[in-house]
C-alpha positions in Angstrom: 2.7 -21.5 -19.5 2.8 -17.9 -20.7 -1.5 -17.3 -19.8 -0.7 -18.8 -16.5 2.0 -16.8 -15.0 -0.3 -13.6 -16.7 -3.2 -15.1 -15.0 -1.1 -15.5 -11.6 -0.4 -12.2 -11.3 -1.9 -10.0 -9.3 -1.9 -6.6 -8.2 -3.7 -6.8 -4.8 -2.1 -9.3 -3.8 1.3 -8.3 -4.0 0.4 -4.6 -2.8 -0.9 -6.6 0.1 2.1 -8.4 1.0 3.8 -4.4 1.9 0.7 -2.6 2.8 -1.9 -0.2 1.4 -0.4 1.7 -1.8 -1.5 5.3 -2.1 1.4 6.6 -3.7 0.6 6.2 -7.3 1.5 9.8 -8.6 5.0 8.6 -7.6 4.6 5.1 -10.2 1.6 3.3 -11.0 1.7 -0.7 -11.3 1.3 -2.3 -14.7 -1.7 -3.6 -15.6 -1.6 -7.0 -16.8 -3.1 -6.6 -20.0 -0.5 -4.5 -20.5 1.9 -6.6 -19.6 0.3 -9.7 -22.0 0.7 -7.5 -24.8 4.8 -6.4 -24.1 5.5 -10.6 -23.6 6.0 -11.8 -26.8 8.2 -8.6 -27.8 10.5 -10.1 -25.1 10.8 -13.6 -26.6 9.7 -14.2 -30.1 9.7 -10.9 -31.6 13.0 -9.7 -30.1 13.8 -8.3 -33.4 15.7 -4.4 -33.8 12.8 -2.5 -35.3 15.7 -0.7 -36.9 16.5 -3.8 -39.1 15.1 -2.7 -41.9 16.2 -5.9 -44.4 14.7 -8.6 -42.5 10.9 -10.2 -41.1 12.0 -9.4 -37.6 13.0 -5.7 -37.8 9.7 -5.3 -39.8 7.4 -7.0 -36.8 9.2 -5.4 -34.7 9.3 -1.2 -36.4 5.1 -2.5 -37.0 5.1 -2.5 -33.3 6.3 0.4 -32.6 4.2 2.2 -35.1 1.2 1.1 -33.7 2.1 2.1 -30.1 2.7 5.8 -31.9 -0.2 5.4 -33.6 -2.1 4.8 -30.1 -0.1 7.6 -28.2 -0.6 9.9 -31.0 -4.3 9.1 -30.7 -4.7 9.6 -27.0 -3.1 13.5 -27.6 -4.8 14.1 -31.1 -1.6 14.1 -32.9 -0.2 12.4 -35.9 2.1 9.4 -35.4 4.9 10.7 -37.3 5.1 13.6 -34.7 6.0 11.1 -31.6 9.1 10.4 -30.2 10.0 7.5 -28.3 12.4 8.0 -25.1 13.5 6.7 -21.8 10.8 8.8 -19.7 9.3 12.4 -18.8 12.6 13.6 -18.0 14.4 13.0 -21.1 11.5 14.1 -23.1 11.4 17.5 -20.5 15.5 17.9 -21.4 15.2 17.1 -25.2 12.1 19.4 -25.4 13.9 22.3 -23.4 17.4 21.9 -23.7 17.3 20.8 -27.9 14.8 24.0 -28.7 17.8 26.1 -26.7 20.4 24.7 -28.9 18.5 25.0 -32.4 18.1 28.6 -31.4 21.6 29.2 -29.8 23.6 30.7 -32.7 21.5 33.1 -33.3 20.3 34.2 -29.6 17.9 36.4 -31.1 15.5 35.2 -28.1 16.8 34.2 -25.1 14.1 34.5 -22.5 12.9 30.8 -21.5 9.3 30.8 -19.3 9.2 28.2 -16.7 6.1 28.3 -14.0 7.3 28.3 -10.7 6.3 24.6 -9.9 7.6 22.8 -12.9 8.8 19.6 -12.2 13.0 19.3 -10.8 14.0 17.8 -14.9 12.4 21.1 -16.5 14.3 23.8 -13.5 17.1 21.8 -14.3 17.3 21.6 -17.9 16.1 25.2 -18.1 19.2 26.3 -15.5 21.3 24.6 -17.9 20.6 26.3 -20.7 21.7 29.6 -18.7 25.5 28.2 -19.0 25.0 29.7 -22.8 23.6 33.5 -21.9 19.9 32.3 -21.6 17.6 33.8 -19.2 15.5 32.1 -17.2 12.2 33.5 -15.6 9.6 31.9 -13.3 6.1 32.5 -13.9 4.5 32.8 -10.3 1.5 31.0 -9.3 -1.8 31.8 -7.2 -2.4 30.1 -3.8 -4.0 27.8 -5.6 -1.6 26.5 -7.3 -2.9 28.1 -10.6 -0.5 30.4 -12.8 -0.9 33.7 -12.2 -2.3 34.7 -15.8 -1.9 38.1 -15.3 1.8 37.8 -13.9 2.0 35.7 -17.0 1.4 38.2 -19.9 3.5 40.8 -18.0 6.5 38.4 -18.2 5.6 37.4 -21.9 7.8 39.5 -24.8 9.3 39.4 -28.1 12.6 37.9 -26.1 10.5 34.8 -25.0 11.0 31.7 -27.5 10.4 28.9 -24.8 7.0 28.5 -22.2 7.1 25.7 -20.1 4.2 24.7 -17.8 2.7 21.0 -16.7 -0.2 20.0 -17.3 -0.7 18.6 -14.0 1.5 19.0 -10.8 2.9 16.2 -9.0 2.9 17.4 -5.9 -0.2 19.1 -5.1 -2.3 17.6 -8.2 -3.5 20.6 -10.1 -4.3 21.2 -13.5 -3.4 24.2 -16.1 -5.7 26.1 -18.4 -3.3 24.7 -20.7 -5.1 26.4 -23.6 -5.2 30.0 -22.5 -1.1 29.9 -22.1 -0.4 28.4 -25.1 -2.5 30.9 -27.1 -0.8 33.6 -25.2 2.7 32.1 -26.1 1.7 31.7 -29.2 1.0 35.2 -29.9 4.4 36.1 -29.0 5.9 33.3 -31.1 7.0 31.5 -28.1 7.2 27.7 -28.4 4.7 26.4 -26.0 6.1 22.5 -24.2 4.1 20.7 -21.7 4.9 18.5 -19.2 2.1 16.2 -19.1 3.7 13.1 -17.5 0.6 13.4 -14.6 -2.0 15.4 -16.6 -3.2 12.2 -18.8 -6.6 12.3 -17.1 -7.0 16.1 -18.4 -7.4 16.7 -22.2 -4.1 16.9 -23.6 -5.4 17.7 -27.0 -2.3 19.1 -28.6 -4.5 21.1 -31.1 -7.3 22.6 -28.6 -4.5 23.4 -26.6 -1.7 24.9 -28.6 0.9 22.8 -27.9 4.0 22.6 -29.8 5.9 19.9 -27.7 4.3 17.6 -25.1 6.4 15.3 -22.2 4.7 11.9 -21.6 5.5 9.3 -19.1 4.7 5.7 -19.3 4.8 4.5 -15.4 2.0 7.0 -14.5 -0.2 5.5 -16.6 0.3 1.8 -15.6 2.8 0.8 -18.4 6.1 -0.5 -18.0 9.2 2.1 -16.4 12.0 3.7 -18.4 10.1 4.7 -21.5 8.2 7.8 -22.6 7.4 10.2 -25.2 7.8 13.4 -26.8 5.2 15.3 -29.0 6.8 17.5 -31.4 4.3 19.6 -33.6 5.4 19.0 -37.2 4.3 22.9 -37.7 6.4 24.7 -34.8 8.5 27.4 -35.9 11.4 26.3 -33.4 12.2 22.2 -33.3 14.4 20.7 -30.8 18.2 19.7 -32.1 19.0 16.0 -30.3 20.9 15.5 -27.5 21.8 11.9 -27.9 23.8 11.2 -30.9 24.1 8.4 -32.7 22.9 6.2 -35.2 19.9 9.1 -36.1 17.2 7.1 -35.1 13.4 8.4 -35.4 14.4 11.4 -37.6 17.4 12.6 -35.9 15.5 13.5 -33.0 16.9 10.8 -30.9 19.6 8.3 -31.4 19.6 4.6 -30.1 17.7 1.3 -30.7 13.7 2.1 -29.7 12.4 -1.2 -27.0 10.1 -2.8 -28.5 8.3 -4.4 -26.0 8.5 -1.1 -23.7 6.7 0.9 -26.6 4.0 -1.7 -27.0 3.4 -1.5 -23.3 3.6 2.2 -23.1 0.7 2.9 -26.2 -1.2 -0.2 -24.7 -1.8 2.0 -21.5 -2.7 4.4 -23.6 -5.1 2.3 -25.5 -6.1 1.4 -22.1 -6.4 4.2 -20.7 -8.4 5.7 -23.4 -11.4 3.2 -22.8 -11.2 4.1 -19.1 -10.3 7.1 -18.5 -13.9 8.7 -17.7 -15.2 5.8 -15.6 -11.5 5.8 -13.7 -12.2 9.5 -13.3 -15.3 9.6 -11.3 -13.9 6.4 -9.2 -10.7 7.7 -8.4 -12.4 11.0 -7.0 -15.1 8.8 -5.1 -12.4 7.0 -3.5 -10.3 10.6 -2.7 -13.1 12.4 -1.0 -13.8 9.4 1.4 -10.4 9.2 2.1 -9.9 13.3 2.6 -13.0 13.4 4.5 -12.4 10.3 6.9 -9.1 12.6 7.4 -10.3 15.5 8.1 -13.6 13.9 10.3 -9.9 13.0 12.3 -8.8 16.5 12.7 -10.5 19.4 11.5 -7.4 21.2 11.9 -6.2 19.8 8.5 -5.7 21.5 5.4 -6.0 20.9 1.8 -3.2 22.7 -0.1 -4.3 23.9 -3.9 -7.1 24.1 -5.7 -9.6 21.2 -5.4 -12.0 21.5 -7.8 -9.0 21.5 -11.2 -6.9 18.7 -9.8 -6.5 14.9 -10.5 -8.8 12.9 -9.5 -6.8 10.8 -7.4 -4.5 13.6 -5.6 -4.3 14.9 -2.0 -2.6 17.4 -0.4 -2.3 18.3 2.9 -0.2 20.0 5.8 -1.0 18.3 9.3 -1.3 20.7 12.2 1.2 19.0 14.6 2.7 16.3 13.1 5.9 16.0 10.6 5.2 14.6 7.8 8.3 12.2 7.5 7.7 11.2 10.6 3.7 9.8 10.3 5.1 7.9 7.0 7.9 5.8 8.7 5.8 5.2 11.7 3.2 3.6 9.4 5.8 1.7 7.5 5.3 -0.8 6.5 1.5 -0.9 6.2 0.2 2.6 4.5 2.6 3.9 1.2 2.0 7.5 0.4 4.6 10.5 0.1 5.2 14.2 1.1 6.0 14.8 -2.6 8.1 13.7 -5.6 9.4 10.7 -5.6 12.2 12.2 -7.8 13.7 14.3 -5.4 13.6 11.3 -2.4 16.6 11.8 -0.1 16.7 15.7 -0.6 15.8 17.2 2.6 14.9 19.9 1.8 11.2 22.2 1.3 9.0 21.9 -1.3 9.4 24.5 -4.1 6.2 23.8 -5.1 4.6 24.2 -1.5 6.9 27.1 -1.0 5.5 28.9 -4.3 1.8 28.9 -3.5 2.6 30.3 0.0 3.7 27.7 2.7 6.7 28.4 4.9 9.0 25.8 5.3 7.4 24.5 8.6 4.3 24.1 6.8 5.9 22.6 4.3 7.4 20.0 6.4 4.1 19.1 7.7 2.7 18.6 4.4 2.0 14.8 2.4 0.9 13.5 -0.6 -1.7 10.6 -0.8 -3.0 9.2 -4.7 -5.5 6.2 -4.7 -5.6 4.5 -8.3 -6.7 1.8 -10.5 -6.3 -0.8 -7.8 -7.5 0.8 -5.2 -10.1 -0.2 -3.4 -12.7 1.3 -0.4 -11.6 -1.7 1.9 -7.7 0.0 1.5 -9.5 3.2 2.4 -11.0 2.3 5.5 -8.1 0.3 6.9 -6.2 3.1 5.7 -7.8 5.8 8.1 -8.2 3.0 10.8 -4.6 3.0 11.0 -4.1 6.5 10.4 -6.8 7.2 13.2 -4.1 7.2 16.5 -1.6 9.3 14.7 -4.2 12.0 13.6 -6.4 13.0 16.2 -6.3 16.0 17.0 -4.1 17.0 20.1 
């Protein structure tokens, strides 16, 4: 019964049933292989992996080992230094918010680095943190979406004890030479955290890059919503106090009961992911450039925002020359899915902070989408894709 219903699911069918999905930046399916291995954490092995006196609390704190073990493997850390949470964001607010209040009685730093297209959780955490006399400064980025190194080491000091920048934006789908500003940070001291809920097809090694604390996400890797993970480097001078409180789960860190079955599925995407990730890589970017060239071979006039050649693999941005972008999503609906941003911000109408920092004015900005092809993606979605994009893009 159980290998049936596995076997009868099926991710191009159902994508089929509402259209062509190219928004998978804002969530990715989960793969069903994932999925086999979270089922029996949901029925038979139910039990607490906190239950320490009984069979079924051990099966069940085995099985979340295991998925630390394979997170932990996929970052090059140890397993001891993972933390299981409910997603990016509260791994981004425990991360930020928890190193400001280990280091609040003291306030002998209280500079926090932020670059000026983190993601909403890590401004807003960050502008929290100013409610207690902390200062918060924006590292500014290029045009192409790159921090502004140089801008960068002028803003760095003996005040700073927090650097925040992704690994990978959400919006426009640029990577960070993660290693040259966490070597800088370091230098000062500074605790280096990364939000690398989208940067899982860069190397995230914690050690190559100087990480201290690293934000993972589950549902952008095609493994079940609402959990995550944070890295915390057993040798950082500056460890994040919780800010859920409880029973002390996983060290302190982070009170509450740990899902099982949402840890298995989250380190068997890693697993997963692991196996594929080079192969995925050089598909994901076949399938991009035939679907940005078909778009621009529709109007020239088009243009890509942020650096292409540092970007993942399956990201496109661009700003239309006379179209809003709101506007050619709901007139596609509901056949084409993609986005003019992040998802997390959805109902906001407002311009892109992140568009707006590498130089767009609001008018571009408003004229600008998001489109990510993924793991089920295939070129058939691509052509009927720009066949029904074709009457709304050519050029006036």
């Amino acid at each position: 019964m159980q290998n049936n219903f596995i076997e009868s699911l099926s991710v191009s069918e159902t994508s089929n049933k509402k259209g062509i999905y190219l928004d998978y930046q804002a969530s990715t399916p989960i793969d069903k292989r994932v999925f086999e291995k979270m089922i029996p954490y949901m029925i038979s092995d139910f039990g607490n992996p906190h239950s320490s006196e009984h069979a079924y609390g051990w099966a069940a704190n085995e099985a979340v080992e295991n998925a630390k073990k394979s997170i932990a493997t996929y970052i090059n850390a140890l397993d001891d230094e993972i933390i299981i949470t409910s997603g990016a964001t509260e791994s981004n607010n425990l991360a930020i918010i928890g190193c400001g209040y280990a280091v609040m009685d003291s306030l002998s730093r209280k500079t926090i680095l932020i670059s000026a297209i983190e993601h909403k959780c890590v401004l807003g955490a960050a502008r929290f943190l100013e409610k207690f006399g902390f200062k918060v400064c924006k590292i500014p980025v290029l045009k192409s979406g790159i921090v502004d190194i140089d801008a960068y080491k002028k803003l760095l000091n003996d005040d700073v004890f927090l650097v925040s920048v992704m690994a990978t934006n959400n919006e426009i789908g640029v990577n960070q030479p993660l290693s040259i500003i966490g070597e800088l940070a370091r230098n000062y001291g500074a605790v280096f955290h990364v939000d690398a809920a989208q940067g899982c097809y860069t190397d995230l090694d914690v050690i190559k890059n100087n990480v201290d604390l690293m934000s993972l996400s589950s549902h952008k890797i095609y493994g079940p919503k609402g959990v995550g993970a944070l890295y915390i480097n057993q040798d950082s001078p500056i460890k994040p106090l919780p800010i859920i409180l409880g029973g002390g789960q996983q060290d302190g860190y982070r009170s509450g009961t740990i899902p099982t079955f949402l840890a298995v599925g989250m380190g068997a995407a890693f697993d997963l992911l692991l196996d594929l990730k080079d192969d995925e890589i050089i598909r994901l970017q076949n399938l991009r450039d035939v679907l940005l060239k078909g778009i621009t071979n529709l109007n020239k006039n088009i243009k890509v925002n942020g650096c292409f050649q540092s970007r993942h693999p399956g990201n496109i941005n661009i700003t239309l020359p006379n179209k809003d972008a709101r506007q050619l999503i709901f007139s596609l609906q509901p056949h084409v899915a993609f986005s003019t941003g992040s998802a997390c911000t959805s109902g906001i109408q407002e311009p892109s902070h992140v568009l707006k920092a590498i130089g767009l004015t609001t008018d571009e900005s408003e004229r600008s989408l998001r489109m990510t092809v993924g793991r089920y993606t295939t070129m058939d979605d691509i052509e009927l894709a720009l066949e029904l994009l074709s009457a709304q893009l050519i050029a006036e």
